[in-house]
Each structure stands twice: as structure tokens, then as C-alpha cells.
LUMDRENPA-968336 format. One record per residue: residue in one letter; z, y, x of N, C-alpha, C in turn. Coordinates in steps of 0.02 Angstrom, whole numbers, plus 50000, padded with zeros to 5 digits. Each point is the difference from the previous one (the first is absolute). Layout:
// LUMDRENPA-968336
AZYXZYXZYX...
//
This chain:
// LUMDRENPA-968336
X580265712961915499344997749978499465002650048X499564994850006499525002750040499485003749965X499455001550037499455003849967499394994949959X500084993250050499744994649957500094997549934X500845003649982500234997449942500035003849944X499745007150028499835004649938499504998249919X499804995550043499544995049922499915005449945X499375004350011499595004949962500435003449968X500545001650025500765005449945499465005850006X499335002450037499935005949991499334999749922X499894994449999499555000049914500655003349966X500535000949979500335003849967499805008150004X499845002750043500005006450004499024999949981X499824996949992499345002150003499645004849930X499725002149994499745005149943500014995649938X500255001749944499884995549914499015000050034X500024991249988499294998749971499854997050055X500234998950068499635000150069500184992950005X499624994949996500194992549996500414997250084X500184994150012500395000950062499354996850049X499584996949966499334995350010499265003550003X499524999450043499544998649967499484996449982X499444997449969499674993950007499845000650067X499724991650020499644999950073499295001549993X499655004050044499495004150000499444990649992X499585002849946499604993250008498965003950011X500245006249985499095003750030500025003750055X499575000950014499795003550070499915008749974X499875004650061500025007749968499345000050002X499604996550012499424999049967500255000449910X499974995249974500214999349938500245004949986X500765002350029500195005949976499725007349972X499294999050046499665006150011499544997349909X499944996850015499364998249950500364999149928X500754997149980500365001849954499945008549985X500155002750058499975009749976499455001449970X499494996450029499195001749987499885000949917X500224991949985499914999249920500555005149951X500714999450029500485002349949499835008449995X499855003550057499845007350011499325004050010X499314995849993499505000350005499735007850003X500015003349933499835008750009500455004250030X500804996050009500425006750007499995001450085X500135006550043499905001650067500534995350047X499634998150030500344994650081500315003650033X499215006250023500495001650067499575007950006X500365005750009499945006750016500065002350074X499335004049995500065003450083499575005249990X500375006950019499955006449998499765003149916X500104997149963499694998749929499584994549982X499804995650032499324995950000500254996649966X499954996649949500154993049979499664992749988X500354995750022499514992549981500504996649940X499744998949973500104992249960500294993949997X500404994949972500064993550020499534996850000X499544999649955499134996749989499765003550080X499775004350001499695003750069500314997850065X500574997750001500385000050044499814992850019X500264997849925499574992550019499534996650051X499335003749947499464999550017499745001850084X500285004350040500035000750054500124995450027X500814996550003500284997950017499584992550024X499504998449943499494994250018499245001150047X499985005849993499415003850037500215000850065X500435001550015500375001750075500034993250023X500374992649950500004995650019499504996550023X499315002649979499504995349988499495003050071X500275006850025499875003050050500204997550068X500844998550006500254997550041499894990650010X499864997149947499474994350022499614998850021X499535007250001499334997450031499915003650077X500995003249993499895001850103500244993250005X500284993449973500054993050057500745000749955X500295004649952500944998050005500014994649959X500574993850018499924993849966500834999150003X500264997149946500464997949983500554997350069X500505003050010500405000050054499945005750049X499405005050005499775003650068500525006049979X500075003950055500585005050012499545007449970X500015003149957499665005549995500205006450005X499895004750070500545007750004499885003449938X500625004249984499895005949964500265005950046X499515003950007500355006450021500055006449978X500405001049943499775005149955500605005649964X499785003150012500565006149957500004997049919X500505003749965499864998249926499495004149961X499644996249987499355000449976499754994249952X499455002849933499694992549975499904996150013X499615000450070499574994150026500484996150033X500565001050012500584998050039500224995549936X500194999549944500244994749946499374998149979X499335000850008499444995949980499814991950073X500305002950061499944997950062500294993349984X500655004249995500664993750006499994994849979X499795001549919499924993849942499064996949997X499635002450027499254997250019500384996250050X500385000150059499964995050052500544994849975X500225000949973500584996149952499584992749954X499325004749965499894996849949499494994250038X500054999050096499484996850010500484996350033X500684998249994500554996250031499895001250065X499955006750019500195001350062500525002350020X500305005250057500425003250011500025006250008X500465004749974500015007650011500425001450045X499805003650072500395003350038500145005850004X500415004849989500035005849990500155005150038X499715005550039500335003750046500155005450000X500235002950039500145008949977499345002250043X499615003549962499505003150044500305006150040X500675001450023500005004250030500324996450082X499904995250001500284999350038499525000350087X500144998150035499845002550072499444994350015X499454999850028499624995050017500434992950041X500435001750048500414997350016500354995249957X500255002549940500374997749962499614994949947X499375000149988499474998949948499804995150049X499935000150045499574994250044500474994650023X500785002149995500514993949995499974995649955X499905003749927499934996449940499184994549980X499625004350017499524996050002499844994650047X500224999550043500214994750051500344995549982X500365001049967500614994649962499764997149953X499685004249956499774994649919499154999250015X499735001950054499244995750000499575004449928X500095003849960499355002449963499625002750045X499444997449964499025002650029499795003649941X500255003649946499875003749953500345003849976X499925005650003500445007049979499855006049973X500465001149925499715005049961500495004850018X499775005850033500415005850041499635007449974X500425004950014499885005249974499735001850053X499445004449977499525004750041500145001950064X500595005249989500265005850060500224993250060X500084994049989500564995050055499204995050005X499414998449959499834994750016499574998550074X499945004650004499565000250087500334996650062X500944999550003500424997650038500044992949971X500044998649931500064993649996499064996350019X499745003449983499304995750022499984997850051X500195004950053500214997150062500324995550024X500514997249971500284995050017499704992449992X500154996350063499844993750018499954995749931X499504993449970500134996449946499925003149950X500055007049983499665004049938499414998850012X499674996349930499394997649975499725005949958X500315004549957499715004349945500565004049991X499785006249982500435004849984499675003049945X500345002649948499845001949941500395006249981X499605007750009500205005450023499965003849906X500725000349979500245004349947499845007450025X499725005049941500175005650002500445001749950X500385001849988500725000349948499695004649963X499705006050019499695005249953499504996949935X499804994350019499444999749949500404998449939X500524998850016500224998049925500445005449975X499875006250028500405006249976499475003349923X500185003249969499675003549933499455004350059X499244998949946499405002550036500325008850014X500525002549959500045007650008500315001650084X500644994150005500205001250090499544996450039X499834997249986499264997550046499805005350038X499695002849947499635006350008500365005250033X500495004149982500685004450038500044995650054X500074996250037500074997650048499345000750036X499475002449990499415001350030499925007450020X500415004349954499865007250013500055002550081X499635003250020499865004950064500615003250012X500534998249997500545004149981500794995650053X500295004350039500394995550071500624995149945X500274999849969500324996349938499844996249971X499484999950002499454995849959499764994950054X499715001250077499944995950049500554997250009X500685004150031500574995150011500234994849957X499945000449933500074995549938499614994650012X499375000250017499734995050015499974996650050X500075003850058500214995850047500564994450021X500435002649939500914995050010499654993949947X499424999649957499924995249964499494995350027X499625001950043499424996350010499755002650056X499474994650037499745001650060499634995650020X499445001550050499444996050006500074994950031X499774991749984500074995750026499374995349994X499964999050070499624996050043500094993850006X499274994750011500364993450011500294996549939X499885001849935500294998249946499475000849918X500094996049962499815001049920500305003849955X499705004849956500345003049932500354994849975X500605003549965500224994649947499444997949939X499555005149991499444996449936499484996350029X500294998250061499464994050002500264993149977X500775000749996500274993949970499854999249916X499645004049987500165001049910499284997649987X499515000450048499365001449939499884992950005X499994993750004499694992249997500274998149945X500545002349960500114998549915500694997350013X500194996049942500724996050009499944993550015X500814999350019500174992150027499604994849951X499894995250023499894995649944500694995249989X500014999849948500804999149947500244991650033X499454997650039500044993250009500325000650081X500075005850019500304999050075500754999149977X500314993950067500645000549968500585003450004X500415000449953500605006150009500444996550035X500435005350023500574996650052500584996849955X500314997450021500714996349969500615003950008X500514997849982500755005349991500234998050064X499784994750028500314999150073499545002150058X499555001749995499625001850046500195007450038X499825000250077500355008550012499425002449982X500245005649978499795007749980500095002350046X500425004550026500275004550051500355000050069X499515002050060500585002150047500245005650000X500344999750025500465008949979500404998850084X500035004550030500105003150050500845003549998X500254997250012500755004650015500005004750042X500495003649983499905008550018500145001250071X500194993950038500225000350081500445004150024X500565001349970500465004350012500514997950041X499944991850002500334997650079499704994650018X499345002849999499694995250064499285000149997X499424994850020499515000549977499684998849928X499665003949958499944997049912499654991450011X500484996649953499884995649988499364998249927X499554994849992499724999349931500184996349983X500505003449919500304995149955499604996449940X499994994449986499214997449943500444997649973X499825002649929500025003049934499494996349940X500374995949976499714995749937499595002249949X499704999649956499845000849944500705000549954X500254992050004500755000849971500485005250017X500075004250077500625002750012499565006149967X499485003650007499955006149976499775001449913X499924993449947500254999649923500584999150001X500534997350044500404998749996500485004249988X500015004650059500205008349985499945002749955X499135002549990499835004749930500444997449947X500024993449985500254997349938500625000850002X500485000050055500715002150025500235008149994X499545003149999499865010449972499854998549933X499664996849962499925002349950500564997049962X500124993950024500824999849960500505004249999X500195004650074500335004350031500175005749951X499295003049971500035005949977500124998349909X500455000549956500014999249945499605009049974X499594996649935499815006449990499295002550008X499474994450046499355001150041499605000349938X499645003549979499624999049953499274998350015X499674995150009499374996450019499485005750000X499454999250028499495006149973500215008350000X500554999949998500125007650008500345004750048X500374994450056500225004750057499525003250049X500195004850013499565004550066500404999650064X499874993350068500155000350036499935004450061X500345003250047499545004150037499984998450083X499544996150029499854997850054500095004650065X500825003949989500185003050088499954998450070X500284991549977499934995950034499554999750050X499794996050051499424996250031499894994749997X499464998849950500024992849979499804993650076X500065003050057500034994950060500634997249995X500295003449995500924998550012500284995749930X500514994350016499994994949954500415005049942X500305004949997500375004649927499335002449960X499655002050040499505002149973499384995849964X499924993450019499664993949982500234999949937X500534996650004500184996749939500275003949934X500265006050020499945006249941499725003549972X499394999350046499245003749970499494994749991X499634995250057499494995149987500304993649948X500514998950002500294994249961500425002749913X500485001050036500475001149947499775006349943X499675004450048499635004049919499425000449955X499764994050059499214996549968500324995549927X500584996150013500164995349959500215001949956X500255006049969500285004849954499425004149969X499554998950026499375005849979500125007450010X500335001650052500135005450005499445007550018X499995004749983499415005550040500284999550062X499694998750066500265000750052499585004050030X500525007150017499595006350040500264998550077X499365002250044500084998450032499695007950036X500594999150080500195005850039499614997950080X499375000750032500204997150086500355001750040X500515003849994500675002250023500175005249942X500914997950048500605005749919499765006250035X499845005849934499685006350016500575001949940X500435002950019500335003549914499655006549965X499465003450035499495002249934499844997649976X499464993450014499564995649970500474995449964X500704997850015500464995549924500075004249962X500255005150010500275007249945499355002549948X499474998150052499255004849946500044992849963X499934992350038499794995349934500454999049959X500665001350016500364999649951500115005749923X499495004250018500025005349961499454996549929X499754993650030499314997049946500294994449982X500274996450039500264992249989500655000550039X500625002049966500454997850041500314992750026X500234999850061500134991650000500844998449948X499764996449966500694994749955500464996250055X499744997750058500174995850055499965001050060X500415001950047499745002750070500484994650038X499594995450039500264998550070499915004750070X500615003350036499785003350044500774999350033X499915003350049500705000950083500345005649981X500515001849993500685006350003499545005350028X499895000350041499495008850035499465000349923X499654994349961499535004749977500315000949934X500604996949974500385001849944500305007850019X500425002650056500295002850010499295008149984X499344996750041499585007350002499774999449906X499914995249977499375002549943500505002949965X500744996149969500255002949962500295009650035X500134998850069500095008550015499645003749982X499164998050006499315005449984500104999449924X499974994949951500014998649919500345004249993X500685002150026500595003949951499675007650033X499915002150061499605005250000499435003849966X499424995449997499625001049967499715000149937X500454997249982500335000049925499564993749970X499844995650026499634993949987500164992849961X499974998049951500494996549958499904990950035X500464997750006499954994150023500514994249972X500175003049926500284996749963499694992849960X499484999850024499454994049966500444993850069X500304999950036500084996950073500754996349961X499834993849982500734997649968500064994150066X499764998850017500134994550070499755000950071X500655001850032499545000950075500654993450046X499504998050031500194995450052500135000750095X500355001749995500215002650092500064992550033X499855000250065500244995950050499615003350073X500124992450029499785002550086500615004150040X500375004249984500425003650023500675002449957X500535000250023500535002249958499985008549934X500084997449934499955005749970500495004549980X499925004950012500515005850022500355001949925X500714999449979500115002649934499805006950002X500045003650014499585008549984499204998549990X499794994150021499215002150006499944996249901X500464992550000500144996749944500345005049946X500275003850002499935006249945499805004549980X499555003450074499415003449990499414997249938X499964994150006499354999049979500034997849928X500804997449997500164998849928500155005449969X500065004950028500285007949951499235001149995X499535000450040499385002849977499554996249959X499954993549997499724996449966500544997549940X500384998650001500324998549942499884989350000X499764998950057499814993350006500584994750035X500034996150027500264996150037499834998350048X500284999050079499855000850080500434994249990X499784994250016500304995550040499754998150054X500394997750055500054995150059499814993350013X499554997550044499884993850020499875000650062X499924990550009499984998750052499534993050042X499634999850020499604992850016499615003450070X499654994850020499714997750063499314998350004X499595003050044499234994350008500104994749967X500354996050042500114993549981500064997449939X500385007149947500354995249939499375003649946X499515000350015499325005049957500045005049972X500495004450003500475000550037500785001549971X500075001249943500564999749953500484994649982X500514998150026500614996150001500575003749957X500285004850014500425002849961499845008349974X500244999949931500235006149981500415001049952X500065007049994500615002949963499835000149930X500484999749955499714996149937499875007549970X499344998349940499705006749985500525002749914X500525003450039500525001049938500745003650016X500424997449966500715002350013500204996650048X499784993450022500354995550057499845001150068X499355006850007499965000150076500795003150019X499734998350064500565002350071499855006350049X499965007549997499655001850046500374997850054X499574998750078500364998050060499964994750002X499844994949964499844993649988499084998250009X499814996350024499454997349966499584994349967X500635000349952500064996449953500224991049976X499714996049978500164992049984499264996150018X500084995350007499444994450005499345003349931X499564998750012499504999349945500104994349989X499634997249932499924995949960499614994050035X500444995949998499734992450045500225000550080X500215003850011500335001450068500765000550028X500134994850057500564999150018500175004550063X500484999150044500285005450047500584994650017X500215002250062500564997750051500135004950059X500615001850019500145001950043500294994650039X499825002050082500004994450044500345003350052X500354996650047500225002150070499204999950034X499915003850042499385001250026500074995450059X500444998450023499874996250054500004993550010X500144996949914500024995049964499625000249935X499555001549972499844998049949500134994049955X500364996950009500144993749935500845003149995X500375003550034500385002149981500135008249942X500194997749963499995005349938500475004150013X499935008550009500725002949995500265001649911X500775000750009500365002249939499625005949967X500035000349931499875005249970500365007950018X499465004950017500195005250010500265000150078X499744993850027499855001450082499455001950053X499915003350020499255000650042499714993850036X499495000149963499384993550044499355000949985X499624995050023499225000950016499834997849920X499545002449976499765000549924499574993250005X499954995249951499464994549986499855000449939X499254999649995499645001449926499534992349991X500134997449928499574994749987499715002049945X499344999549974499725000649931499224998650024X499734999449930499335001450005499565005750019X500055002450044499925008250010500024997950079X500274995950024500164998150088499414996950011X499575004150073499674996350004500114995650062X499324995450006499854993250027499895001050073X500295006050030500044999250099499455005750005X500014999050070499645007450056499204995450022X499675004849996499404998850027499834997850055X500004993450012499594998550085500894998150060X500375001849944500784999550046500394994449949X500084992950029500434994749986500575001750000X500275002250077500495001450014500475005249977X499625008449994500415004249932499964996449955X499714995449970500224999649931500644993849996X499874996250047500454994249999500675006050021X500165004950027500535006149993500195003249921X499624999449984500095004549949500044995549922X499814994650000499804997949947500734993150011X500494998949982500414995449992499914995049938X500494994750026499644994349953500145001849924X499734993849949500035004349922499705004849987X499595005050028499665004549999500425007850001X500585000250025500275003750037499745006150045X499835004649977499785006850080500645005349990X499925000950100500405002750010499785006550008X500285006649978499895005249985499915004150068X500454998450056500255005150032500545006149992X500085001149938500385002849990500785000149974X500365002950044500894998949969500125005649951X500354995949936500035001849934500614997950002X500295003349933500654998049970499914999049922X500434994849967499824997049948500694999949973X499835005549939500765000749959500094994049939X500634997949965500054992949974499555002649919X499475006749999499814999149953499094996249996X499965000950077499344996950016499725005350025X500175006650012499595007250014499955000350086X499515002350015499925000550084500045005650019X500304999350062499975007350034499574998150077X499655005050007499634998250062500235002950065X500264997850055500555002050050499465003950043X499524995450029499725001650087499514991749991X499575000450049499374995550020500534997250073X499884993049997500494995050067499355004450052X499615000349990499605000750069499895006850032X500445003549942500215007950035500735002550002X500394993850015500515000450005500205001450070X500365005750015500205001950070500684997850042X499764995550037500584997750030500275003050074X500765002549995500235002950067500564999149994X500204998950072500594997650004500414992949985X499494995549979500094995349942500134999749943X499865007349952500285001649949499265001549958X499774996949944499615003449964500045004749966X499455006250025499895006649941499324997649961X500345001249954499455002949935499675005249993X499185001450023499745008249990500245003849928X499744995349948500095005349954500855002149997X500434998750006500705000849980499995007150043X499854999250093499965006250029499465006449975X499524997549966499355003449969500355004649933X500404997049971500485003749944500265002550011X500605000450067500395006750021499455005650029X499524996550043499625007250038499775003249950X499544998549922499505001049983500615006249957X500714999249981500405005049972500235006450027X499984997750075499915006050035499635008849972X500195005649992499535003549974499455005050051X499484999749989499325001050018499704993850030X500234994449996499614994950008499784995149950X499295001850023499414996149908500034993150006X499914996050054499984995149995500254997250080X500074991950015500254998050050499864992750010X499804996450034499904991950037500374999250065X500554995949989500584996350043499584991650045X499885002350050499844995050026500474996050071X499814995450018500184999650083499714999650050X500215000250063499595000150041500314996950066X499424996550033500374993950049500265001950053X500594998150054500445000950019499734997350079X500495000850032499904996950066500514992050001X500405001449943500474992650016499884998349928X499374997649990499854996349927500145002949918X500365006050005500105001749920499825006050020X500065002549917499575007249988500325006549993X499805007350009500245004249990499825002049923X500315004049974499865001249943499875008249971X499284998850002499805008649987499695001649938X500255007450001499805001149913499455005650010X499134999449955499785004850015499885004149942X499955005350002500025005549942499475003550016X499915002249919499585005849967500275003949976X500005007650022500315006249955499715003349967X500275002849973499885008649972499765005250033X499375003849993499805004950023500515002650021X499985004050065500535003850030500664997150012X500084993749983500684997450030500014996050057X500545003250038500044998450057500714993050031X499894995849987500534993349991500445001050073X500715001849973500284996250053500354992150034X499654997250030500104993650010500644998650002X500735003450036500694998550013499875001949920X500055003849957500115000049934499974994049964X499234996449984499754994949981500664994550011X499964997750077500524993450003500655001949990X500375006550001500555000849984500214998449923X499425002449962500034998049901499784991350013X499624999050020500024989550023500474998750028X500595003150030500604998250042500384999649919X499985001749960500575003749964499824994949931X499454997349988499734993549968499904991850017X499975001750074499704992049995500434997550079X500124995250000500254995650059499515003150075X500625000250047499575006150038499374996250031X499854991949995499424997350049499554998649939X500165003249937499125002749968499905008450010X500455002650037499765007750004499305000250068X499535004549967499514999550046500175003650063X499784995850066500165002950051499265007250023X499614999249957499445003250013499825004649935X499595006149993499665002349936499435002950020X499534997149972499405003350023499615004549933X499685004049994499985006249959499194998950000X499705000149942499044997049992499995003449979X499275002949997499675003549928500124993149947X499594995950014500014994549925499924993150043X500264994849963500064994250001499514996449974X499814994650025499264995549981500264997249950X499514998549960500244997849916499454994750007X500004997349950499544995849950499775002149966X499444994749974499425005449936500355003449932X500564994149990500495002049947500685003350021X499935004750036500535003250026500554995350052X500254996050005500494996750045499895002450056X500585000950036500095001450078500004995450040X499674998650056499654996050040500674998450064X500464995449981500315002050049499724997250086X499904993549981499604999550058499345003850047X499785002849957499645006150038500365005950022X500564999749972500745005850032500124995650055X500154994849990500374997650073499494999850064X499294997749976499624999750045499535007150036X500115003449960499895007350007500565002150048X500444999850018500685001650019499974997150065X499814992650002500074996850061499425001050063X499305002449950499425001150048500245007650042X500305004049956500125007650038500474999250078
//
């Protein structure tokens, strides 16, 4: 049997209650937003440093900001930056440029002018709501019409306001990592004071884009993926089926995340808006600052990466900090470690499951069912309304057998509609029937469960033989005094690659390299043993922890 012919055997394993369907999204997150408004009106939206707003308040912004950003020129279709840590004004931004059928672009404000001026080059916004400390570099840039300069502090409780003013070197450095003077630009309250939208501007449709979202460029240059109205209700409504158990109005989500990055979008701006959830919010993971808010509001729900499961619950059981309120936490982005997956369930007493999705897919395609049927090592079955195929990669219309390695294909409402400004990636990526191809080689057991192998485009070829990083990344990383490890290749003089592994140790350990490939001699086929080991302080990550391998390889090749 092929993988085509698995015909949803994995709705069997799915949680009692979790339908195999879900309706087709027929409102916009406009609507969505404005459903929360009415059903949750007094109870708290969204928390930062104690501060709290409202669903009514939240609202009400939400049309004031809108009614702000109309009268800089934004009109239905125009590209609008966000550049913002997680912060209020950052989910008041999103859904004001939303509610004027425009578009939200989202960036990491940490990124390099270099890198920021690629992106804005690509999607054409002349308007950008950016945080303070970064907006002076984006003003600068070519075609920026307006910049609209957040201070994140103002929406802190008037008491750290103030502590953040003290004469005192702790008190300066505090403020300096939050805010900073910017030139060339407007307060955010200049968008607030001309009143609200008028109710007669029109709202966007379920087909209209919402979102570019930026892929993480981990092999190659970031592409902008645009992102429906439909694909990102489409999702939320695909989580809230997911989780049996959500109780409306009363979860406390906690925003680790970066809501630039598509895990972080749709688990905090979407999916916990639509639940009415308190959503606290972090501008970066600080594990004092989760541990102190969790001491007032613990989170019921945590989406976050294996490193910050592995630290909060280490500090929680230290510090003797209770985090038993935490009945659902959601991992992806990177493989989750069973020690880190029992850590967090012995301390919380909750459930750690596994997933898995893409920019592209808004980003949740599969996970592990929230119950007795997960898989650890797995990440997991189709969501609800979502299909899968494994393919020969060098054929896509050819299907491999169940429980054979091939290139992953995801169809659902959650897939979005192509790359920004590029025909051509998308006519790659997007196969007929509405078919995308993942990039990634998976294996697909006959119960419908996935296992995620290696990315085709970091697949190392030598000799004519393909290696797989992660497979070599699992023997090095067992090695002992080595913390972590990225298996890359590197180009050859007669067309294929060498294959080198670089490591991070342990204080005071000193690696011997003949050691290293002799334990890879003794595991793996000798042309995936690395012919090289190179020894780092640390490896370039992503905002959500992932290891950069292409900045390993290209780091490697400039030396």
C-alpha cells in the first residue's frame, strides 16, 4: 500500500471528541477578533509585566489604531511592516491593519539592516509600525513613507515605568534593552488620538491575504509566503479542535514565542484570541520573568521549543514554583527530546506533545494527538481537514510504500496560496490539486503517524551516496561532553561534499576528533562518518531556538 492509500486510518488514533473535519472558514480574523470582543468583553486579552487590557479595550484600540493608519494613506491591499517584539501594541497593530483589508508583514526586529532591507524590498511597504530601539534603520530605508515608533514601556504598570527611571546602573541597563531614541519617526499615540474607524469602512473577506510571513531561510534566501484570512482561521479552528478540554474564556496562554515567526502568530495572535484566552505576553523568553508571572497567572497552555521546556521546568522544580495549572503544552520547530518530554510532565503533571507545520502551512499540519495515542518520536497525524503523501522526491506524482522514506506533501486549508513576487517558487512548491511540497523526507507508518527524517535541501551528498545530518547529528550529539552538534557538507573539488560535524562542549572538555569518528565508525556507514570536526563556542540558532545549518555551512566555507 502506498501512502496515498492510507485514506485517514490516522482519524482513528485521534483524541475522543476531535472531529476528522472542520467547517470551511467563512469570516475573516477580523471577525474573529470582533466575535472575542462580544463573547469576552470584561474578561483580560492580553498581560504584560502585570498590565492588563480587556477584550472591549482591546477592541476599541484596535479601531483607533485602524482609523490612525488610514489617515497615513493605508488602503485595502497595501503591505503594512510590523516590527515588533511581543508587546500590546504588536496584537493591536496586526488586527488594525487587518481590519482595513490590508496586509501584515511581520519581521524579527532583530535582525541585521542588511537583512530588513532585503525584506522590505521584496514586499514594497511605505508604512511601518516598529519598535523604538530598531526604528531609525528602518526609516532609513528607500520607499518607507512613515514609521510609527512603539515604546514597549508605556504599556508596562505606571510602578516599572517608574523603576525603570531610577538613577540607578540596573535600572539604566533595563531600559536601555527596551527602548531607545528614535528619529525620523511618530509615537505610536499619534495613531490613537483621531477616534475610531468608521464601521462603514470595508472589512476584508476570508479570501483576501492577511499575511506575508517570511520563511526562516535556512536554505536559501527567505522567501514571502501570503497567508489568507482562510489559511490562518483555518488553523486556529484546526487547534481548537486539536485540544479536547479548552475551556473558552478561561485559558492563560503564555506568549514565549515571537509573534513575527509563523508558531508564534497563530498560537498567540490567532488561535488564543479565538478561545478568549489571557494572553501574557514576554518580548523575549526570560525564565525569571515566566517563573515570577507564573507565580500570578499561571499559563493552562504553553506553546514553546524543547530548550525552553527543558529550562522553566529545571528552574520550577528548583525553585519550588508550581506549574501544575500547565495541562497543555505544544512543542515543535525542532525534535523533542524524551528526557526534556518527561521532565516537564513530572513537573507539571500536564501533557507535552509534539508537532509539526511550516510557514507555509500557517503553520500547523500535523500533531500528536492530545492523549494516550501520542507517539513520542513521532510528530504526530494529519490535523483535521488535512491530507499528506509521501513522494519520491525526484518524482513527485510517484507515491512511496508505507513506512518508506520520501518527500512529505501536505494539502488542507491551512496551505497557503504561493511566495511573494516569485511565480516560479511557487509554481515549485505548490503542485497541482493544491498539493505543497514540504521539503522534507519523512516516514509514514500504516497508522498515519510521521516521522520527520532530514530537509531534501540539506541533504549531503558524497560519493554518490546520500547523508542525512540529523541521523549523523544523533550519534555526535551522544558522544559524552558534547552539548550539542550540526552535520553539514561542504563542496569538493570533484562536485560532491565532505561531511563535517561541528560541536559545542562542555566547559573544560577537550574533544578528541580520532575519538569522535571512531564511535561514527562504529554506527554509521563509513561515507556518513565526518571527515572533519570542528569545536564552536555556540552555533547560530533562530529566534525559536533551531540551528542554522546553513549559516554552519556558510560560516565554515568563508573561513
Amino acid at each position: 500500500m502506498t501512502t496515498a492509500g492510507l485514506e485517514h486510518t490516522w482519524v482513528a488514533h485521534y483524541a475522543e471528541g476531535v472531529p476528522a473535519g472542520i467547517d470551511a472558514p467563512t469570516d475573516s480574523l477580523v471577525d474573529l477578533l470582533t466575535a472575542a470582543v462580544a463573547a469576552y468583553g470584561p474578561r483580560p486579552a492580553l498581560e504584560f509585566f502585570g498590565a492588563e487590557l480587556t477584550y472591549t479595550e482591546l477592541g476599541r484600540r484596535v479601531d483607533l489604531a485602524a482609523e490612525g493608519l488610514r489617515r497615513l494613506g493605508v488602503l485595502q491591499g497595501d503591505r503594512v511592516a510590523l516590527v515588533l517584539p511581543n508587546c500590546p501594541e504588536h496584537i493591536v497593530a496586526f488586527y488594525a491593519v487587518l481590519r482595513l483589508g490590508a496586509v501584515v508583514v511581520e519581521h524579527n526586529p532583530l535582525y541585521t539592516p542588511t537583512e530588513t532591507a532585503h525584506q522590505f524590498a521584496d514586499h514594497g511597504a511605505t508604512v511601518a509600525v516598529v519598535w523604538d530601539k530598531v526604528a531609525g534603520a528602518v526609516a532609513d530605508l528607500p520607499g518607507v513613507e512613515h514609521v510609527v515608533a512603539v515604546d514597549i514601556t508605556a504599556s508596562m504598570p505606571w510602578t516599572k515605568r517608574m523603576a525603570l527611571r531610577l538613577p540607578v546602573r540596573r535600572a539604566r541597563e533595563l531600559r536601555a534593552q527596551l527602548t531607545g531614541p528614535s528619529t525620523g519617526t511618530r509615537p505610536w499615540s499619534d495613531l490613537l488620538r483621531h477616534g475610531p474607524l468608521a464601521p462603514s469602512v470595508r472589512r476584508p473577506g476570508v479570501d483576501d491575504l492577511a499575511a506575508i510571513q517570511y520563511t526562516s531561510g535556512t536554505t536559501g534566501v527567505p522567501k514571502g509566503a501570503m497567508l489568507s484570512h482562510r489559511n490562518l482561521v483555518a488553523n486556529a479552528a484546526q487547534g481548537r479542535a486539536w485540544v479536547p478540554g479548552l475551556r473558552p474564556g478561561q485559558e492563560v496562554v503564555y506568549a514565549v514565542l515571537p509573534m513575527f515567526h509563523a508558531y508564534g502568530l497563530t498560537l498567540c495572535l490567532t488561535f488564543a484570541m479565538s478561545v478568549g484566552a489571557r494572553l501574557v505576553l514576554f518580548p523575549k523568553f526570560d525564565v525569571d520573568l515566566v517563573l515570577a508571572a507564573a507565580q500570578k497567572h499561571p499559563p493552562t497552555f504553553l506553546p514553546a521549543v524543547p530548550p525552553i521546556y527543558q529550562r522553566l521546568a529545571t528552574a520550577a522544580r528548583e525553585r519550588g514554583i508550581d506549574l501544575t495549572a500547565a495541562r497543555f503544552a505544544i512543542s515543535g520547530a525542532m525534535a523533542l527530546p524524551r528526557e526534556t518530554l518527561e521532565l516537564w510532565e513530572d513537573v507539571t503533571g500536564g501533557l507535552l506533545v509534539e508537532g509539526y507545520g511550516l510557514t507555509e502551512t500557517s503553520p500547523v499540519a500535523i500533531g500528536n494527538p492530545i492523549g494516550r495515542e501520542r507517539r513520542p518520536g513521532a510528530v504526530g497525524v494529519p490535523f483535521p481537514s488535512t491530507d499528506i503523501r509521501v513522494v519520491d522526491p525526484d518524482d513527485p506524482t510517484h507515491d512511496r510504500p508505507v513506512g518508506e522514506r520520501g518527500e512529505l506533501l501536505i494539502r488542507g486549508p491551512q496551505v497557503f496560496g504561493g511566495y511573494w513576487g516569485k511565480p516560479e517558487e511557487t509554481a515549485k512548491a505548490l503542485l497541482a490539486d493544491g498539493w505543497f511540497r514540504t521539503g522534507d523526507i519523512v516516514v509514514v507508518d500504516e497508522d498515519g503517524f510521521v516521522s520527520v527524517v532530514d530537509r531534501i535541501k540539506e541533504l549531503i551528498i558524497t560519493g554518490g551516496f546520500n547523508v542525512m545530518p540529523s541521523e549523523v547529528e544523533a550519534v555526535v550529539r551522544s558522544i559524552p561532553g558534547v552539548t550539542d552538534a550540526a552535520v553539514v557538507g561542504l563542496p569538493k573539488t570533484d562536485g560532491s561534499e565532505e561531511v563535517v560535524a561541528v560541536v559545542t562542549v562542555e566547559p573544560g572538555v577537550e574533544l578528541e576528533v580520532d575519538d569522535v569518528r571512531a564511535l561514527c565508525r562504529s554506527r554509521l556507514a563509513a561515507y556518513k562518518v565526518p571527515r572533519r570536526v570542528v569545536v564552536v563556542d555556540e552555533l547560530p540558532r533562530s529566534q525559536i531556538g533551531k540551528v542554522l545549518r546553513k549559516q554552519v555551512r556558510d560560516g565554515l566555507i568563508e573561513c
